[in-house]
mmJSON file of the N, C-alpha and C atoms, coordinates in Angstrom:
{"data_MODEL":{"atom_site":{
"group_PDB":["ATOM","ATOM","ATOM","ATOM","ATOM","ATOM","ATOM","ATOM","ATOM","ATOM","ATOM","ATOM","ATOM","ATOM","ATOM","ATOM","ATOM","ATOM","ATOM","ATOM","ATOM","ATOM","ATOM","ATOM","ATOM","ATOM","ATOM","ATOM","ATOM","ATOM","ATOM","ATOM","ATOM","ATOM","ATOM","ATOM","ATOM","ATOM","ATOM","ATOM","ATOM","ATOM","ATOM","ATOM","ATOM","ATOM","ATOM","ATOM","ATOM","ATOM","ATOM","ATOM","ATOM","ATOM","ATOM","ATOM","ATOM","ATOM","ATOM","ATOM","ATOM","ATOM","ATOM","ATOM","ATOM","ATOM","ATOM","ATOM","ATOM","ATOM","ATOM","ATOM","ATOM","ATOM","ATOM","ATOM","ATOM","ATOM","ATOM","ATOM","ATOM","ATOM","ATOM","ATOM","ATOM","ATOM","ATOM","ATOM","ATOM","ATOM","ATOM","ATOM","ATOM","ATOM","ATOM","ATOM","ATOM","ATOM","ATOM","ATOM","ATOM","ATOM","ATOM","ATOM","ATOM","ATOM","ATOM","ATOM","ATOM","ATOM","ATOM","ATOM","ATOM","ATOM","ATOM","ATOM","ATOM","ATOM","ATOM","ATOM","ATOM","ATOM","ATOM","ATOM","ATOM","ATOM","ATOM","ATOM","ATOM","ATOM","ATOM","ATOM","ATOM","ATOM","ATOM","ATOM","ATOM","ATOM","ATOM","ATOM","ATOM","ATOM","ATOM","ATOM","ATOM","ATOM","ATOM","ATOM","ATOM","ATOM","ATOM","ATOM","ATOM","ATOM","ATOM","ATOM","ATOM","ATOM","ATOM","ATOM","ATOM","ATOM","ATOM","ATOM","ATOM","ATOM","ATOM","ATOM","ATOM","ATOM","ATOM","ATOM","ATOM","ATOM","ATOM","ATOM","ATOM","ATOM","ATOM","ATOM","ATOM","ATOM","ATOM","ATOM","ATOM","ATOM","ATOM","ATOM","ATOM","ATOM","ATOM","ATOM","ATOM","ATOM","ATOM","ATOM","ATOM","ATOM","ATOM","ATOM","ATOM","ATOM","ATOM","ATOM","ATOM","ATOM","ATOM","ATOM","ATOM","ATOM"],
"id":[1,2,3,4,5,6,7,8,9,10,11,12,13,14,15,16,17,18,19,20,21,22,23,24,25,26,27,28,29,30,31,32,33,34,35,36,37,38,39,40,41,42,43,44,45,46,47,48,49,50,51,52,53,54,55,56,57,58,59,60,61,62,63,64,65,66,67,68,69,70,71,72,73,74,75,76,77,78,79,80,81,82,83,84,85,86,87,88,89,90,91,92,93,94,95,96,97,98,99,100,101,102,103,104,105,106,107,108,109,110,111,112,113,114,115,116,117,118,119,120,121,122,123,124,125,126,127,128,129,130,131,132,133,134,135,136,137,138,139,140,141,142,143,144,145,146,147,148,149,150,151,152,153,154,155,156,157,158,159,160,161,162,163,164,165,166,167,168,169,170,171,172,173,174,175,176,177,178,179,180,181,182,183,184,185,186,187,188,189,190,191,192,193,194,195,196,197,198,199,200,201,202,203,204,205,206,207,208,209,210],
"type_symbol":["N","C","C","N","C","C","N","C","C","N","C","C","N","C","C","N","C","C","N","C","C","N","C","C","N","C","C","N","C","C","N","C","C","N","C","C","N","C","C","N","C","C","N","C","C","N","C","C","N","C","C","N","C","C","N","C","C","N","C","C","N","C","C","N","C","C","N","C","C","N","C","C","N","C","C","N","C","C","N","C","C","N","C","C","N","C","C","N","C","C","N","C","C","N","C","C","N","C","C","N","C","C","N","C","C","N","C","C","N","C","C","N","C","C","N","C","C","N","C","C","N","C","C","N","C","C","N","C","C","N","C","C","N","C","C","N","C","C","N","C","C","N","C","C","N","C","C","N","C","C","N","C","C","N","C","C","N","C","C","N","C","C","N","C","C","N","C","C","N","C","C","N","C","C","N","C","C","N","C","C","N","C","C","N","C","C","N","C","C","N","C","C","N","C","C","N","C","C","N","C","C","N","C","C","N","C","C","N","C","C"],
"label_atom_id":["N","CA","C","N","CA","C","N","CA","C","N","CA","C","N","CA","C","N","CA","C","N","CA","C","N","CA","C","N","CA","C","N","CA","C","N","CA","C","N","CA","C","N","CA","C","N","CA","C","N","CA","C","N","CA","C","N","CA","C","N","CA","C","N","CA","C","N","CA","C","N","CA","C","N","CA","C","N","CA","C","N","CA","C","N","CA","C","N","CA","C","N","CA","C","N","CA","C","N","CA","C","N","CA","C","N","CA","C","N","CA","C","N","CA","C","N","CA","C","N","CA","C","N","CA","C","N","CA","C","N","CA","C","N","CA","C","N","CA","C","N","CA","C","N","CA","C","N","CA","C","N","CA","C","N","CA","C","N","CA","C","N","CA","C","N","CA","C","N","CA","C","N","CA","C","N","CA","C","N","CA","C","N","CA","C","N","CA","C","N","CA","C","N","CA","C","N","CA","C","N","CA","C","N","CA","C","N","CA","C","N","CA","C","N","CA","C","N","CA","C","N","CA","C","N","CA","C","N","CA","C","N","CA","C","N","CA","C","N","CA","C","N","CA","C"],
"label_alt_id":[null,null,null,null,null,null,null,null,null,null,null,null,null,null,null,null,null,null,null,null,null,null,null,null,null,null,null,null,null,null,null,null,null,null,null,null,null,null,null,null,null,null,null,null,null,null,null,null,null,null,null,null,null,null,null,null,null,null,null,null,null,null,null,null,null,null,null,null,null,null,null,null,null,null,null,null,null,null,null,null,null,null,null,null,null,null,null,null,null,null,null,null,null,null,null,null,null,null,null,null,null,null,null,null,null,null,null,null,null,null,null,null,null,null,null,null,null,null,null,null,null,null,null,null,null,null,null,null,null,null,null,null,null,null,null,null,null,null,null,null,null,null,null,null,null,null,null,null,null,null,null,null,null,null,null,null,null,null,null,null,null,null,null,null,null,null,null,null,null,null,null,null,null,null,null,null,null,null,null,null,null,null,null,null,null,null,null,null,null,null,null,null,null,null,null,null,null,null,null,null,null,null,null,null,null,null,null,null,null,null],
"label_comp_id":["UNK","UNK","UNK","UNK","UNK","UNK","UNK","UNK","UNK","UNK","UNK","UNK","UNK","UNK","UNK","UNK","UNK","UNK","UNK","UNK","UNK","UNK","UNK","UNK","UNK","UNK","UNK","UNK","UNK","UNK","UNK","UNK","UNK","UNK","UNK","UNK","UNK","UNK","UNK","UNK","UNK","UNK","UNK","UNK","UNK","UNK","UNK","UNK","UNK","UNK","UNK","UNK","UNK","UNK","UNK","UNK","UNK","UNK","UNK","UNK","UNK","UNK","UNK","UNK","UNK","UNK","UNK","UNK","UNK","UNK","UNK","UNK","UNK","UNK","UNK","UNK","UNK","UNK","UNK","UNK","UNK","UNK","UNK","UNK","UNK","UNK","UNK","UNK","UNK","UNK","UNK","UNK","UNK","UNK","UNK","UNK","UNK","UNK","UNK","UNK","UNK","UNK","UNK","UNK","UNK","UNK","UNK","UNK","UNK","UNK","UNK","UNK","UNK","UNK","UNK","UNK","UNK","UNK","UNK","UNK","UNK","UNK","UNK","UNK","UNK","UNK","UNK","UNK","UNK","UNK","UNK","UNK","UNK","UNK","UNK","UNK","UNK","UNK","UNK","UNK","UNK","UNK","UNK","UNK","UNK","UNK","UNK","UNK","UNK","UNK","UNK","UNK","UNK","UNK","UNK","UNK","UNK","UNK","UNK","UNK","UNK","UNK","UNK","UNK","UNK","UNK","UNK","UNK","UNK","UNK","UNK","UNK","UNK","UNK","UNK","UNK","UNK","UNK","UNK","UNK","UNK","UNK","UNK","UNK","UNK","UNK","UNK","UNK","UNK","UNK","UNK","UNK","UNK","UNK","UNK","UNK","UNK","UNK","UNK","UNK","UNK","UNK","UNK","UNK","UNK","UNK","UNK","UNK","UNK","UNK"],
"label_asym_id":["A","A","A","A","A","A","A","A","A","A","A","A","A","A","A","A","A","A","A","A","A","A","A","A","A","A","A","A","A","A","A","A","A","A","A","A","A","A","A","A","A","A","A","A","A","A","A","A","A","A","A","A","A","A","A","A","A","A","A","A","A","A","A","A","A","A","A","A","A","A","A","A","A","A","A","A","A","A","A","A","A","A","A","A","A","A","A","A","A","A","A","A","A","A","A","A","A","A","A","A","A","A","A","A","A","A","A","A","A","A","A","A","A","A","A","A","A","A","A","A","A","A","A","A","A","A","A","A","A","A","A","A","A","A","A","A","A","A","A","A","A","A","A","A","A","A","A","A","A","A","A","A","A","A","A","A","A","A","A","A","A","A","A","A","A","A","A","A","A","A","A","A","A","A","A","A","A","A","A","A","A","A","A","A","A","A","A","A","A","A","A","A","A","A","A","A","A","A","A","A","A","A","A","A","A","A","A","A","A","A"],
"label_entity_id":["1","1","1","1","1","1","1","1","1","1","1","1","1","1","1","1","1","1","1","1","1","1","1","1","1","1","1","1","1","1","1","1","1","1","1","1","1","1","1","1","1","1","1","1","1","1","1","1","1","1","1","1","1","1","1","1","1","1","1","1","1","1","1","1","1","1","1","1","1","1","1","1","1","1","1","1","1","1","1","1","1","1","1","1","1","1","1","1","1","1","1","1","1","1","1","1","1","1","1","1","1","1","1","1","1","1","1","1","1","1","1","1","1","1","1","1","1","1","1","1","1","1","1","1","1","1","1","1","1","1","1","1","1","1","1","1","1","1","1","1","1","1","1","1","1","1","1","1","1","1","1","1","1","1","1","1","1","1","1","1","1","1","1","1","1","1","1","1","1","1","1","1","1","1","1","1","1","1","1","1","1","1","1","1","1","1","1","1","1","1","1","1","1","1","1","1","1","1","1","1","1","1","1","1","1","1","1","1","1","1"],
"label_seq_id":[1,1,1,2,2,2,3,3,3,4,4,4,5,5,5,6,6,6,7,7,7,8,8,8,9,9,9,10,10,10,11,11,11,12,12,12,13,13,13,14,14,14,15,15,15,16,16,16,17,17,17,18,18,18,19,19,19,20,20,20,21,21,21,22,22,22,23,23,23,24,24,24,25,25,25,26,26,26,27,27,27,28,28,28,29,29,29,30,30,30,31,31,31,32,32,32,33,33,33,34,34,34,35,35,35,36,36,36,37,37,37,38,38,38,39,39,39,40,40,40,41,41,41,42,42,42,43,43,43,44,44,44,45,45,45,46,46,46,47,47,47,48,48,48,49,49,49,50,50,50,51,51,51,52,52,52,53,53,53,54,54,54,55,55,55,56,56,56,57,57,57,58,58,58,59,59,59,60,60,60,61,61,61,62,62,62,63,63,63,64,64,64,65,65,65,66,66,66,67,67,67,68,68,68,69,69,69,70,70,70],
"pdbx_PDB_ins_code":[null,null,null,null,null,null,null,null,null,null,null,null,null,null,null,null,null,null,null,null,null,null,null,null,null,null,null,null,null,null,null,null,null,null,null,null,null,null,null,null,null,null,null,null,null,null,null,null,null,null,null,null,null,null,null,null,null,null,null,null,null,null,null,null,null,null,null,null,null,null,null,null,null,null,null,null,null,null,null,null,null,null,null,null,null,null,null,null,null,null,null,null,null,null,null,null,null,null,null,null,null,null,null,null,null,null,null,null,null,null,null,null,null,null,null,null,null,null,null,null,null,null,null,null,null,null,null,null,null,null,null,null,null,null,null,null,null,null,null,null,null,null,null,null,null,null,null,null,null,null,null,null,null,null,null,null,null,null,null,null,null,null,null,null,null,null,null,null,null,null,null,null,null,null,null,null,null,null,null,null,null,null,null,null,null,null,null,null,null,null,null,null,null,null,null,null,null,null,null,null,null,null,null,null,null,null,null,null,null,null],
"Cartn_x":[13.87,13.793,13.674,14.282,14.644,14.982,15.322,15.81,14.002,13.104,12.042,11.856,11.142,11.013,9.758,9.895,8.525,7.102,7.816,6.419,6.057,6.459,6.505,5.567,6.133,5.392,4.374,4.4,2.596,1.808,2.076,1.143,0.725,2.019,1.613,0.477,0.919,0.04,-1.241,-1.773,-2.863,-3.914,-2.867,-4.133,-4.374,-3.323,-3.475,-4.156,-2.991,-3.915,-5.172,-5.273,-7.13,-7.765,-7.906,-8.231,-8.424,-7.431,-8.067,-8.342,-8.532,-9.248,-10.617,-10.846,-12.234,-12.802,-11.954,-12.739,-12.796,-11.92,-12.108,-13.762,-14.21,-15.152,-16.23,-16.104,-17.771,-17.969,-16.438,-16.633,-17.327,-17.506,-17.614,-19.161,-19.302,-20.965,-21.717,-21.282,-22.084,-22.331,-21.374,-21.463,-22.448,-22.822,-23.441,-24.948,-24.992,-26.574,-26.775,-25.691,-26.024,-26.423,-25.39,-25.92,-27.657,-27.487,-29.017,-30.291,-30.1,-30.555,-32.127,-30.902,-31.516,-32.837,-32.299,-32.85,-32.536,-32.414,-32.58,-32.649,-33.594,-33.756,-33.034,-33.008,-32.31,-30.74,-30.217,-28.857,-28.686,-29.288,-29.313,-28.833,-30.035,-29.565,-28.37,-27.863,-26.721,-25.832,-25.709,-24.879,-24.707,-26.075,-26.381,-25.518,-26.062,-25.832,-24.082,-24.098,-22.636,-21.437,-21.762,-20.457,-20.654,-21.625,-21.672,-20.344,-19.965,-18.799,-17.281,-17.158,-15.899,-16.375,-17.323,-17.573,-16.677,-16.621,-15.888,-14.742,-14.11,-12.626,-12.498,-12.641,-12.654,-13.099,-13.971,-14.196,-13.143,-12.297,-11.243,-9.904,-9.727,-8.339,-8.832,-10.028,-10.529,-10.857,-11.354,-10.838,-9.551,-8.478,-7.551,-6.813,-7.223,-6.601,-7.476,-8.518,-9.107,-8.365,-8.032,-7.719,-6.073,-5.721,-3.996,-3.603,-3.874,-3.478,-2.37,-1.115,0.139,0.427],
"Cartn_y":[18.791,17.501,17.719,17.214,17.342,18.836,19.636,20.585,22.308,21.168,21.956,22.641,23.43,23.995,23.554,23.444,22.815,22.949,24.454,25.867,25.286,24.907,24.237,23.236,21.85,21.088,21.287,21.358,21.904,22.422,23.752,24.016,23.202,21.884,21.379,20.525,19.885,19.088,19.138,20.675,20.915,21.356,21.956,22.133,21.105,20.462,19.221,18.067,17.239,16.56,16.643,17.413,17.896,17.958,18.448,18.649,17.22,16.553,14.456,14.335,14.363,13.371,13.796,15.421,15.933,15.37,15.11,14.524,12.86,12.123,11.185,10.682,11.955,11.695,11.94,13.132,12.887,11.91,10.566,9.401,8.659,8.767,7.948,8.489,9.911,9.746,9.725,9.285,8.979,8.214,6.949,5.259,4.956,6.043,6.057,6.285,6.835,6.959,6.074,5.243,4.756,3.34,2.191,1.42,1.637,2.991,2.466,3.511,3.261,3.455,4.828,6.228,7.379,8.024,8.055,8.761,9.5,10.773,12.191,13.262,13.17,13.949,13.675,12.558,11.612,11.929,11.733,12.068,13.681,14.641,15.909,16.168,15.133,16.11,15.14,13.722,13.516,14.388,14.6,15.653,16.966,17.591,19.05,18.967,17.733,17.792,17.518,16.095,15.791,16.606,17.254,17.97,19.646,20.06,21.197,22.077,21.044,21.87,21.786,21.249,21.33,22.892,22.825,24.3,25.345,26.122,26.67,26.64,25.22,25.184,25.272,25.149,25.043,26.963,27.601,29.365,29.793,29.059,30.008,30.567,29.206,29.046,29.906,29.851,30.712,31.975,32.368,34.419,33.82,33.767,34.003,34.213,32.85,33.256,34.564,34.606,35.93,37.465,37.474,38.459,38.318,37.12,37.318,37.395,37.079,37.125,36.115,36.664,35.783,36.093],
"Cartn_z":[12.363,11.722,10.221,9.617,7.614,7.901,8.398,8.189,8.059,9.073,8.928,10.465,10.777,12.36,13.06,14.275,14.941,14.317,14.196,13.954,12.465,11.801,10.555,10.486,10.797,11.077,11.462,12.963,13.417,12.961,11.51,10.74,9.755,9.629,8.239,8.802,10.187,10.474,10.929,10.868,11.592,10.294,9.152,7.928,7.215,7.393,5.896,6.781,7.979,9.031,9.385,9.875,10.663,9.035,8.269,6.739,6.298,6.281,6.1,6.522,8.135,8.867,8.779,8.533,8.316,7.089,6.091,5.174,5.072,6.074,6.644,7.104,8.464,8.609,8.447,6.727,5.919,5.835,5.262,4.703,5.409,7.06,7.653,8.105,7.538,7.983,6.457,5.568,4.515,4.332,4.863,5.226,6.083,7.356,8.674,7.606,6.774,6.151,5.324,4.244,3.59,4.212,5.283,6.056,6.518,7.527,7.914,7.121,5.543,4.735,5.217,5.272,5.949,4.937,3.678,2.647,2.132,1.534,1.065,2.491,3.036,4.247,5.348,5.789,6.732,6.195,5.313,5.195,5.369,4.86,5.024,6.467,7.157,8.676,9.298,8.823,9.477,8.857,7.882,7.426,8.241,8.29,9.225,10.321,11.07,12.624,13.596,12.175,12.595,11.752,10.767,10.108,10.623,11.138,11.075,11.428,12.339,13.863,12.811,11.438,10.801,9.619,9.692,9.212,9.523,10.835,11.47,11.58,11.614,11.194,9.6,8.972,7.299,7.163,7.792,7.513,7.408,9.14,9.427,8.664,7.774,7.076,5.58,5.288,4.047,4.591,5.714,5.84,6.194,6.528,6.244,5.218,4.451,2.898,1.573,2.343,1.985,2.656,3.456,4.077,4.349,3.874,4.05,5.0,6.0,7.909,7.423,7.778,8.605,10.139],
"occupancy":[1.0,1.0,1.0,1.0,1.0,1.0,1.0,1.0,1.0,1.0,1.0,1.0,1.0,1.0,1.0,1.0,1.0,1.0,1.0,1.0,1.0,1.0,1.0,1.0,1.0,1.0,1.0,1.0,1.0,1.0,1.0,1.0,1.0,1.0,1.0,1.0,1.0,1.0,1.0,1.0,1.0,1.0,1.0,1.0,1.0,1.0,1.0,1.0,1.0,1.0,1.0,1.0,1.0,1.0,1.0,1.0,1.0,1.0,1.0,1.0,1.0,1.0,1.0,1.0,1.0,1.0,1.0,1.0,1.0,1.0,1.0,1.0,1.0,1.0,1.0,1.0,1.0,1.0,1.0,1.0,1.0,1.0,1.0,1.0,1.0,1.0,1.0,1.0,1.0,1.0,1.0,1.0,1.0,1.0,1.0,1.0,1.0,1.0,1.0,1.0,1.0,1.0,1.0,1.0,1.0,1.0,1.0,1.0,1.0,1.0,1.0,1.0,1.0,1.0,1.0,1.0,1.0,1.0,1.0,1.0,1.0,1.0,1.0,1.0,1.0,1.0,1.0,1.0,1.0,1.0,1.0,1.0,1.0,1.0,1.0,1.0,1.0,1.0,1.0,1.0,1.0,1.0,1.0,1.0,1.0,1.0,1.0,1.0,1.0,1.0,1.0,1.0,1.0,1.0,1.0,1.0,1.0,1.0,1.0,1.0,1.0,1.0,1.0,1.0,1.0,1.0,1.0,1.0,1.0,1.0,1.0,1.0,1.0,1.0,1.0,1.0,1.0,1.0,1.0,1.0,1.0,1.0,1.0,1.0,1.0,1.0,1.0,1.0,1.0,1.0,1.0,1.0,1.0,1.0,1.0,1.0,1.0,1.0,1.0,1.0,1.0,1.0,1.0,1.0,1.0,1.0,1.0,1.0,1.0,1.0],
"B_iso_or_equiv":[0.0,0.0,0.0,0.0,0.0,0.0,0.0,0.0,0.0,0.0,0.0,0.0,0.0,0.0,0.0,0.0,0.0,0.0,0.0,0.0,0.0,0.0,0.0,0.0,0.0,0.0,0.0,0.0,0.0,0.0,0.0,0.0,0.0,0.0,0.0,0.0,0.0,0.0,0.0,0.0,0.0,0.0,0.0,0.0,0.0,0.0,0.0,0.0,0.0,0.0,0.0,0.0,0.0,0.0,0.0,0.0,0.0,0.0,0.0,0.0,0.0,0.0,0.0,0.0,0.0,0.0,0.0,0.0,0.0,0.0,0.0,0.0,0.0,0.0,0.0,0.0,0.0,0.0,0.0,0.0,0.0,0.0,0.0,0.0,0.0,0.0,0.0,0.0,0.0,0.0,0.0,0.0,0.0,0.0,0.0,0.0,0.0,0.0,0.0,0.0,0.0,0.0,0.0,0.0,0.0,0.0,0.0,0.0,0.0,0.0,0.0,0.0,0.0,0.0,0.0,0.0,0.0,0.0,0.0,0.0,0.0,0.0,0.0,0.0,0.0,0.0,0.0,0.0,0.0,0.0,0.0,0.0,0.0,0.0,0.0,0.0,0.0,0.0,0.0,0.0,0.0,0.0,0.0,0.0,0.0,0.0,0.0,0.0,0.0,0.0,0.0,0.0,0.0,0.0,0.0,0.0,0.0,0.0,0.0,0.0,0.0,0.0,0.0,0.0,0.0,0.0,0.0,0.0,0.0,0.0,0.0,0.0,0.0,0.0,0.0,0.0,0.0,0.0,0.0,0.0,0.0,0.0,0.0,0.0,0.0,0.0,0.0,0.0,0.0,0.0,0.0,0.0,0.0,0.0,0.0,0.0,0.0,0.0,0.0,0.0,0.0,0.0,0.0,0.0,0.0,0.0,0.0,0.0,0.0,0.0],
"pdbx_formal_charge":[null,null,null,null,null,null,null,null,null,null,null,null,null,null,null,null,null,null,null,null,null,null,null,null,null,null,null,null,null,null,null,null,null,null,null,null,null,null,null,null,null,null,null,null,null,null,null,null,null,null,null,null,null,null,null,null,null,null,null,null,null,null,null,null,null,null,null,null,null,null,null,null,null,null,null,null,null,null,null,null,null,null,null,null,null,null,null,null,null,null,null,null,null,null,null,null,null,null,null,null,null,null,null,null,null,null,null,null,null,null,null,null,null,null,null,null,null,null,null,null,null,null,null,null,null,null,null,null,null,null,null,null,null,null,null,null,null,null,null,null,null,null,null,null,null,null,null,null,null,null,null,null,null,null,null,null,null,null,null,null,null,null,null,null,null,null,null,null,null,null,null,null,null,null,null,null,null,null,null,null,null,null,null,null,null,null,null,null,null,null,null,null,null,null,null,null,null,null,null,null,null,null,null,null,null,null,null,null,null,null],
"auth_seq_id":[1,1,1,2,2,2,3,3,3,4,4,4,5,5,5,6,6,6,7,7,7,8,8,8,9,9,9,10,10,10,11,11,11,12,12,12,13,13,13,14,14,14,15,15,15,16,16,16,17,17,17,18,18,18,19,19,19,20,20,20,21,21,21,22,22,22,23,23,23,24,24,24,25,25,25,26,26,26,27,27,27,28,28,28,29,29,29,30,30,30,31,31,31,32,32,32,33,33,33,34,34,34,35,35,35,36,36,36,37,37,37,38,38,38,39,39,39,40,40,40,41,41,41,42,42,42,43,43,43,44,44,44,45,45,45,46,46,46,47,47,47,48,48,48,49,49,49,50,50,50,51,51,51,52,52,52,53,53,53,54,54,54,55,55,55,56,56,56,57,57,57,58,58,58,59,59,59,60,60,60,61,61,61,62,62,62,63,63,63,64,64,64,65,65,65,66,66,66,67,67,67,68,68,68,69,69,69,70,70,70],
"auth_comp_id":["UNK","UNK","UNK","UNK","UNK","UNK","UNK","UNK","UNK","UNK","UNK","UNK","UNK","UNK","UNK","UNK","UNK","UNK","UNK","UNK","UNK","UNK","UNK","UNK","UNK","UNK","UNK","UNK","UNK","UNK","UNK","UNK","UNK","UNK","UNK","UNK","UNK","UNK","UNK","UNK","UNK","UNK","UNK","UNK","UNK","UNK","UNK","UNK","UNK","UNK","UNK","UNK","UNK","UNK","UNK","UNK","UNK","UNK","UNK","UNK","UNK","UNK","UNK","UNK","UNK","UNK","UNK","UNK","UNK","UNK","UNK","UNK","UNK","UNK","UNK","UNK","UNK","UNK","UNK","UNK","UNK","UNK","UNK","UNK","UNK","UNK","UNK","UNK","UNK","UNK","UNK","UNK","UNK","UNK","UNK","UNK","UNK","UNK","UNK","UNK","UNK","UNK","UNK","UNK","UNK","UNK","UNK","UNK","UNK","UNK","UNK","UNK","UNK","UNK","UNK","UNK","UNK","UNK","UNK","UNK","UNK","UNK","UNK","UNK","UNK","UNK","UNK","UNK","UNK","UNK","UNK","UNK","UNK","UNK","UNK","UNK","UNK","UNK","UNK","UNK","UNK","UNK","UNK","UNK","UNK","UNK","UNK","UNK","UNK","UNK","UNK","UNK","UNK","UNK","UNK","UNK","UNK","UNK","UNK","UNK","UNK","UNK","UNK","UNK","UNK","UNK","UNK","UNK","UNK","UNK","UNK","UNK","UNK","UNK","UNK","UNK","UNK","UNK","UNK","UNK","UNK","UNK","UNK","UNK","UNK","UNK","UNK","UNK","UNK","UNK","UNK","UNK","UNK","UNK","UNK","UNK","UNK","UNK","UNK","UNK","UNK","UNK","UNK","UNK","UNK","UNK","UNK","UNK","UNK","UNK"],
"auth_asym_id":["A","A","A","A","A","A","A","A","A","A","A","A","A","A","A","A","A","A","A","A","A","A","A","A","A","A","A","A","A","A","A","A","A","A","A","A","A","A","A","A","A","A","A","A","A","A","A","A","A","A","A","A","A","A","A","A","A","A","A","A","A","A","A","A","A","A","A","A","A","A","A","A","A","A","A","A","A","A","A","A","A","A","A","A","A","A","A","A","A","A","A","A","A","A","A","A","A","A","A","A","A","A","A","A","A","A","A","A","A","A","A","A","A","A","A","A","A","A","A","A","A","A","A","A","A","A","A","A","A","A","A","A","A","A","A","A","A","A","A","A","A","A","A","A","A","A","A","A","A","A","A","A","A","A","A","A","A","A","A","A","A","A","A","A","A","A","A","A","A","A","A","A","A","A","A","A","A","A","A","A","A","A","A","A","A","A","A","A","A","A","A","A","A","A","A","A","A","A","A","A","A","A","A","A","A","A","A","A","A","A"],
"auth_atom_id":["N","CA","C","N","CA","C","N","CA","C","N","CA","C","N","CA","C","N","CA","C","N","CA","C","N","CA","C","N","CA","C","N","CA","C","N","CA","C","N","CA","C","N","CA","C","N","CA","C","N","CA","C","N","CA","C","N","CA","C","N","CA","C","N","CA","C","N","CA","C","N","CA","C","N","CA","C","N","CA","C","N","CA","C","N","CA","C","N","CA","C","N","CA","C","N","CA","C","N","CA","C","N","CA","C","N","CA","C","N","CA","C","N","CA","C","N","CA","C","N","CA","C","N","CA","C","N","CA","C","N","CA","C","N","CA","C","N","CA","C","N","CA","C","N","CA","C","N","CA","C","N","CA","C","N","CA","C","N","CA","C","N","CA","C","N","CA","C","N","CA","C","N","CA","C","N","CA","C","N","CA","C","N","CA","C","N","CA","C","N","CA","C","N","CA","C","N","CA","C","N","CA","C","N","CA","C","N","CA","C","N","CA","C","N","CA","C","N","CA","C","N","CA","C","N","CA","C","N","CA","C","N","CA","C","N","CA","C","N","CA","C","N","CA","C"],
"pdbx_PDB_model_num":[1,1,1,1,1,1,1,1,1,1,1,1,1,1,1,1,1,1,1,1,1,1,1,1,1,1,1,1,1,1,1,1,1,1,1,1,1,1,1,1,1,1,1,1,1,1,1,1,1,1,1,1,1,1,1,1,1,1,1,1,1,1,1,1,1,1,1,1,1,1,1,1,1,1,1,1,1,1,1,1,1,1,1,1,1,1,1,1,1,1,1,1,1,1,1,1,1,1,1,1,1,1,1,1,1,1,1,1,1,1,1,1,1,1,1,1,1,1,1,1,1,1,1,1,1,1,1,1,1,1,1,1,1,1,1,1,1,1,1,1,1,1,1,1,1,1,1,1,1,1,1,1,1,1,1,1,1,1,1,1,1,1,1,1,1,1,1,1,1,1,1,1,1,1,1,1,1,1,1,1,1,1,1,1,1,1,1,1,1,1,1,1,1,1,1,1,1,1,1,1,1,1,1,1,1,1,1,1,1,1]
}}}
C-alpha cells in the first residue's frame, strides 16, 4: 500500500501508534488526579501504579536504539 511493505507499516504502527496512545493515556491519568483532586502524593502513585507497565515498552525501543539491534 503507497508503495510501503506490511513489515513497514506494522512497525510504523506499533512505535509511533502504541507511543500516542501511551501518551494519550498519561493524559488521561493526570485528568484522573486532577478531577478527584489526588494531591502531590496521590498523583505520584496514580502515576506509579497505572503507568508503570508502559515503562517496559518505552526500555525496549531505547536498548535497542542503544545497542542498534535490527
Amino acid at each position: 500500500m503507497f508503495g510501503y511493505s506490511e513489515e513497514q507499516i506494522a512497525g510504523f504502527g506499533l512505535s509511533f501508534g502504541v507511543g500516542a496512545f501511551m501518551l494519550y493515556m498519561l493524559f488521561i491519568i493526570g485528568q484522573l488526579a486532577w478531577e478527584s483532586k489526588a494531591g502531590k502524593f496521590g498523583t505520584f502513585v496514580l502515576f506509579l501504579g497505572l503507568a508503570f507497565g508502559m515503562v517496559g515498552f518505552a526500555a525496549k525501543y531505547i536498548i535497542q536504539w542503544a545497542l542498534d539491534i535490527k
